[in-house]
C-alpha positions as CSV (number, residue, x, y, z in Angstrom):
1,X,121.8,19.4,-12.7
2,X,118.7,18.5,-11.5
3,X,117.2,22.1,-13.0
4,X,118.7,21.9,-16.4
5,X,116.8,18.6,-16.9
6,X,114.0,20.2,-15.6
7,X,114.2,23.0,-17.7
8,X,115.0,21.1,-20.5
9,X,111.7,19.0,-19.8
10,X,110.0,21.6,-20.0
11,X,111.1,23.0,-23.0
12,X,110.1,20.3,-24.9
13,X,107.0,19.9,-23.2
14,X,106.6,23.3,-24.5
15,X,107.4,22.2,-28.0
16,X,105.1,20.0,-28.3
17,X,102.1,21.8,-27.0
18,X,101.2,18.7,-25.1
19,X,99.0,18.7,-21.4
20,X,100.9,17.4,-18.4
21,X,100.1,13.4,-18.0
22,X,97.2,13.3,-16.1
23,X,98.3,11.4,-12.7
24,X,94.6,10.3,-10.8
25,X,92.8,7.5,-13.1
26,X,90.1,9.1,-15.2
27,X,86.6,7.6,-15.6
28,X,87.3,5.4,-18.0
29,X,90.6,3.8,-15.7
30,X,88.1,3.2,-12.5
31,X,86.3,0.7,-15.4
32,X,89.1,-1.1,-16.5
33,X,91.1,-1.1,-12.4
34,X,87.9,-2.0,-11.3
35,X,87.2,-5.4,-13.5
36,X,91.4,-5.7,-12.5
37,X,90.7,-5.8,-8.7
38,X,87.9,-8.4,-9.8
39,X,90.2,-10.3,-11.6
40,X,93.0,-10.2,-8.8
41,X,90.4,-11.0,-5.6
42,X,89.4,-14.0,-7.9
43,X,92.9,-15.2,-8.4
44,X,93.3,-14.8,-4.1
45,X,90.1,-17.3,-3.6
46,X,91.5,-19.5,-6.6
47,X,94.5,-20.2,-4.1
48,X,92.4,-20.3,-1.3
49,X,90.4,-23.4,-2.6
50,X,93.5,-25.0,-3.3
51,X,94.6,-24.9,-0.1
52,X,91.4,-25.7,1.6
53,X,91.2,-28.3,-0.6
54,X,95.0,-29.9,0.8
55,X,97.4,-28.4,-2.2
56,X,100.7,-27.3,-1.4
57,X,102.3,-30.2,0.6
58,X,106.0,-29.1,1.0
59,X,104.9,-25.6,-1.2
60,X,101.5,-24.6,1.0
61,X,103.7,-21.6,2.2
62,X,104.0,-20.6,-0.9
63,X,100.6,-21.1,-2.5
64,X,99.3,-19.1,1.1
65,X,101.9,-16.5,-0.3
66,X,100.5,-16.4,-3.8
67,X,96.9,-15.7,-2.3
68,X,98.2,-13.1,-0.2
69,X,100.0,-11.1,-2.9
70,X,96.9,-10.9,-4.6
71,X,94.7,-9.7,-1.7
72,X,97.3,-6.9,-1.5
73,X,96.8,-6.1,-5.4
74,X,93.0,-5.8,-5.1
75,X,93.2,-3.8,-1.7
76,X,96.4,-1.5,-3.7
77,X,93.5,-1.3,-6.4
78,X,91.3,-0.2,-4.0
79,X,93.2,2.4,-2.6
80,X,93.9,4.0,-5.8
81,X,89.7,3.9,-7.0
82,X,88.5,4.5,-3.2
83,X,84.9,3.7,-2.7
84,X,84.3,2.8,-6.9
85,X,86.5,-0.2,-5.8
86,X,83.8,-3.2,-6.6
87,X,85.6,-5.1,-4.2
88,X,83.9,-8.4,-5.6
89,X,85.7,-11.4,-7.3
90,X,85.3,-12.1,-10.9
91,X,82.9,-15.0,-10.2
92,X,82.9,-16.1,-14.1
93,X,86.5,-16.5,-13.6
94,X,86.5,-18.2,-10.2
95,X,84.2,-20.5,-11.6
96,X,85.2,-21.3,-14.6
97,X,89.1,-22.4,-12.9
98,X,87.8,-23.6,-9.4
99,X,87.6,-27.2,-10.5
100,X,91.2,-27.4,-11.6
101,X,92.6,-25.8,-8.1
102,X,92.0,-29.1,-6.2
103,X,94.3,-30.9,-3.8
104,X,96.6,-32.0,-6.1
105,X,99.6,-29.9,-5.7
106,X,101.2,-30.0,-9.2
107,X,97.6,-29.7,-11.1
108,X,97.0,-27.0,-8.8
109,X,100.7,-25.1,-9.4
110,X,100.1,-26.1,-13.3
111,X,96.8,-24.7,-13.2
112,X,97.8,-21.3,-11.2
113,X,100.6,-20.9,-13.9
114,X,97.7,-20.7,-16.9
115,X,95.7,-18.3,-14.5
116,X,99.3,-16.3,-14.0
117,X,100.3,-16.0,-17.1
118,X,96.9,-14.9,-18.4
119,X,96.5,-12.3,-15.6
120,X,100.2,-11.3,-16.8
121,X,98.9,-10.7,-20.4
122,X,95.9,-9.2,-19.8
123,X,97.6,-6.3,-17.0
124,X,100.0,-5.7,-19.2
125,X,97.9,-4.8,-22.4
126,X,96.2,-3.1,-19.3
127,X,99.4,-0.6,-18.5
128,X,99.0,0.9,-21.8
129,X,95.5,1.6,-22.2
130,X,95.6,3.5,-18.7
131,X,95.0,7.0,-19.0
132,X,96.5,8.1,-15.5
133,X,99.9,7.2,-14.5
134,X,99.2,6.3,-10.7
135,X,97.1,3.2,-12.3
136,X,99.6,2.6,-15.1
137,X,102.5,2.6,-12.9
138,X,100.6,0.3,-10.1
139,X,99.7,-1.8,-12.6
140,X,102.7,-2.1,-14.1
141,X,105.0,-2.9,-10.7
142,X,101.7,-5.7,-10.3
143,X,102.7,-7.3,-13.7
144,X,106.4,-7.7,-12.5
145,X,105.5,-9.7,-9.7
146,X,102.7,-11.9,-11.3
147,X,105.1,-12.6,-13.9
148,X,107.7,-14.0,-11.1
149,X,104.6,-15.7,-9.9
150,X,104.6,-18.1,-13.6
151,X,108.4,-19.2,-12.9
152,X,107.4,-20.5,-9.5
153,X,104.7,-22.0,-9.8
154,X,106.3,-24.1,-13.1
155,X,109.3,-24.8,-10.4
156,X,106.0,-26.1,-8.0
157,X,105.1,-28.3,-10.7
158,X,108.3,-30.1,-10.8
159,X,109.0,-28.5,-14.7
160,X,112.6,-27.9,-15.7
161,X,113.9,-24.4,-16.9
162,X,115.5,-26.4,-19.6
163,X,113.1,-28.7,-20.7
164,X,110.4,-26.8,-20.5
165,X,111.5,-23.2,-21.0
166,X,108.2,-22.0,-22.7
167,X,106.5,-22.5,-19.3
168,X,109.4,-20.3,-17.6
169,X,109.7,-17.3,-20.6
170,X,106.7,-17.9,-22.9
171,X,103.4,-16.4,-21.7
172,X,99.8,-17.8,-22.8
173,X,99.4,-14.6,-25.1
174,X,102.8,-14.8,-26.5
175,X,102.3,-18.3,-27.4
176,X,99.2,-17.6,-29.7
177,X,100.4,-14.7,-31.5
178,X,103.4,-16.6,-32.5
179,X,102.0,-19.8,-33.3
180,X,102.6,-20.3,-37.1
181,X,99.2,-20.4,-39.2
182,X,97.9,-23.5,-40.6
C-alpha cells in the first residue's frame, strides 16, 4: 500500500515538473525565524515581569508555564537556524507591552491574551511564507499551542466562553479584517 501511494506521488510529482519541497529553511526563512525567536524570547521576559512583579496569585503556575513554553519556541527556533539564531528579545516589543504585565493578575492575563493572539496572527501568516518545511511545520505546531495559550489566559482573566466568546475564537487580526467599514 504504502508503495502504490508512493508511486502514485511520484507520478504526479512527475506531471507537474515540480522540485521536491525544499526541507532546511533557505536564506530568506533564517530572516523571518530569526525576528520569530525575537518575538517568542520577548513574549518569555513579558511573563517574567509579570511574575516578578507579583501576577498570577492562584494562576502564577500557569503564567511560569506560559514563559516557559516560549523559552522552548525560541530555543526550538534556534535549533532549526543554529548559530544565525539572534537569540535576543524583540526589545521594541518588550517595551512597548512591559508596562501593562504588572502585578495585577487579570490586567496581566488580559494583557498576555492581546500579545497571544497577535503572536498567533503574525506565526501563522508566517507558516505560509516559509520556504522550507522544517520551519513551516515548527512553526505551525507553535501556532497551535499559542493559540491554546488566548483561551487561557481569557479563562485567567475571569471572561466567560459565553459572554465573551470573541476573546475565546476571535483573534486580534480576525477582528480587523472583519470589522464592517465606516
Amino acid at each position: 500500500m504504502r508503495e502504490r501511494v508512493r508511486e502514485r506521488n511520484l507520478v504526479t510529482a512527475s506531471k507537474t515538473n515540480s522540485a521536491p519541497p525544499v526541507r532546511r529553511p533557505t536564506a530568506a526563512d533564517v530572516e523571518l525565524l530569526s525576528a520569530a525567536q525575537s518575538t517568542e524570547l520577548a513574549a518569555r521576559d513579558l511573563y517574567n515581569s509579570a511574575i516578578a512583579a507579583g501576577a498570577g496569585g492562584d494562576h502564577l503556575a500557569s503564567l511560569v508555564a506560559l514563559s516557559a513554553h516560549h523559552d522552548a519556541y525560541a530555543q526550538s527556533i534556534s535549533s532549526l537556524i543554529g548559530a544565525d539564531a539572534p537569540q535576543t528579545r524583540d526589545d521594541e516589543l518588550f517595551n512597548s507591552l512591559v508596562a501593562d504585565f504588572g502585578s495585577d493578575t487579570v490586567g496581566a492575563a488580559l494583557a498576555a491574551h492581546g500579545l497571544e493572539n497577535s503572536i498567533v496572527a503574525a506565526h501563522t501568516t508566517l507558516v505560509g511564507e516559509l520556504v522550507g518545511t522544517d520551519g513551516a511545520a515548527l512553526m505551525a505546531s507553535i501556532v497551535i499551542t499559542e493559540a491554546r495559550h488566548c483561551v487561557a489566559l481569557a479563562t485567567i482573566a475571569g471572561k466567560s466562553p459565553v459572554a465573551d466568546i470573541d476573546l475565546f475564537l476571535v483573534t486580534t487580526a480576525v477582528a480587523t479584517t472583519s470589522a464592517p467599514s465606516a
